[in-house]
C-alpha positions, 0 to 999 in steps of 0.5 A: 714780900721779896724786894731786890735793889738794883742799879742799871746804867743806859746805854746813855749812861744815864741812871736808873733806880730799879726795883722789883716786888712779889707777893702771894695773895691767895692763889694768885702772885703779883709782881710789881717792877719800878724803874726812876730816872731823870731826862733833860726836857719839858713835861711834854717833851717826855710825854712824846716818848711815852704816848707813841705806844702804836710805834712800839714793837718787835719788827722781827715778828711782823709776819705774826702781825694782823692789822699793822702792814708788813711795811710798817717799821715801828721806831722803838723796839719791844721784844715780845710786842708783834703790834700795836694797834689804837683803838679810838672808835668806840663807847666812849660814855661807858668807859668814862664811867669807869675811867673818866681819864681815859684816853683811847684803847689799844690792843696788843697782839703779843708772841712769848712762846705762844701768841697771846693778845689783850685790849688796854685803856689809855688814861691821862691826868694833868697836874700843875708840873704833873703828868700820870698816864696809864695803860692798863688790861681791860676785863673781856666783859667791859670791852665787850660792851665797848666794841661791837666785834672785839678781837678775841683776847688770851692773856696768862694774867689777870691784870696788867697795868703800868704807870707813868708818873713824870713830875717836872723837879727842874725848869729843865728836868722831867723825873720819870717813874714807871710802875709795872704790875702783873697778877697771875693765877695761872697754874704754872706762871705762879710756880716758885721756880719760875719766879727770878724769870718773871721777874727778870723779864718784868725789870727787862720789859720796864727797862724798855719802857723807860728807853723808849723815852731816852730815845725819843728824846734823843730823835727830838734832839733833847738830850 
C-alpha cells in the first residue's frame, strides 16, 4: 500500500490533514482519500454544509444537466458534478433492509471526458457529540428494485463511497473527517501510469468536499 502525507492550507488558512492510499485486490485497485480539519460551530452547524448535496455542482456545465433547470445556480462548486438530483420517493422498506440509516437517494449526473451517471444512498447516524453520514454508489440491481424507471447509469467504478465523521471535540469546535473510496476494474483506469492522476483528483475532489463545509459556514456567518 503506497500512502503520501500532505499538508494543504484553505484559502481560509484553515489546515487540512490529508492523505491518499492505493492498493491492488486482484484485478481491481482501491483508492481511498482522507482529509481532517477542524471548524468553529455546533454539530449541526457543520451538518448544514454537508447535506446540501443537490446545491453542489459545476454551473458551467449546466447545458449537459437533465432534470435541474438552466436557471439553477447551485452555491458550491464541483468540478465535474452537472447535478444533482434528490431522490425521495421510492422503496423505502427494501432499502432499510439493507441500509437502515438511510436517508434519501441521489442521482449524480457526472461529465469527466464523457458523461457518466450513478444513484447514491444517503445515510446518517447520530451519536452523543457524533454525526456519521454517508453517500455511497448503489448497485443497478438494488435500485432497480427501488424505482419504478430508473435512469440508466455508466460508472468506471465498482464503488464509490464517502464519509463523513464530524465529532464535536470542543463546546464550540466540530473535527470533520472524510474518507472517500474508489474500486475500479475497469481495464484502463487500473493502469500504473494513471495512477499519481487518480489520485490527484481523489485529494482534489475530497478538498472540495471539505470546503463546501467552510463555505457554509462562512454564508451562515459562523466562521
Amino acid at each position: 500500500m503506497l500512502i503520501l502525507k500532505l499538508l494543504i492550507l484553505s484559502f481560509t488558512a484553515l489546515a487540512y490533514d490529508s492523505s491518499i492510499a492505493v492498493k491492488k485486490a486482484g484485478d481491481k485497485k482501491i483508492f481511498k482519500a482522507t482529509i481532517k480539519t477542524n471548524f468553529k460551530g455546533k454539530l449541526n452547524d457543520v451538518v448544514k454544509g454537508i447535506e446540501n448535496f443537490d446545491d453542489k455542482c459545476n454551473n458551467e456545465r449546466r447545458s449537459k444537466r437533465k432534470f435541474s433547470k438552466w436557471e439553477k445556480n447551485c452555491s458550491y462548486h464541483n468540478e465535474n458534478l452537472v447535478e444533482a438530483v434528490k431522490i425521495q420517493a421510492f422503496q423505502k422498506d427494501e432499502l432499510i433492509k439493507i441500509y437502515p440509516n438511510a436517508q434519501y437517494l441521489m442521482w449524480r449526473n457526472i461529465y469527466n471526458r464523457g458523461r457518466f451517471s450513478h444513484y447514491d444512498v444517503i445515510t446518517k447516524k447520530e451519536e452523543k457529540n457524533k454525526i456519521i453520514i454517508t453517500h455511497q454508489k448503489l448497485p443497478d440491481s438494488l435500485v432497480k428494485k427501488l424505482l419504478a424507471k430508473p435512469e440508466k447509469t455508466v460508472s468506471a467504478f465498482e464503488d464509490i463511497k464517502g464519509t463523513y465523521t464530524l465529532t464535536q471535540i470542543k463546546p464550540n469546535q466540530v473535527q470533520v473527517t472524510y474518507t472517500y473510496e474508489s474500486t475500479t476494474d475497469h481495464w484502463f483506469l487500473t493502469k500504473d501510469f494513471l495512477e499519481n492522476n487518480i489520485k490527484k483528483n481523489m485529494v482534489h475532489g475530497s478538498e472540495q468536499a471539505v470546503k463546501s463545509i467552510e463555505l457554509s459556514l462562512k454564508r451562515s456567518r459562523i466562521l
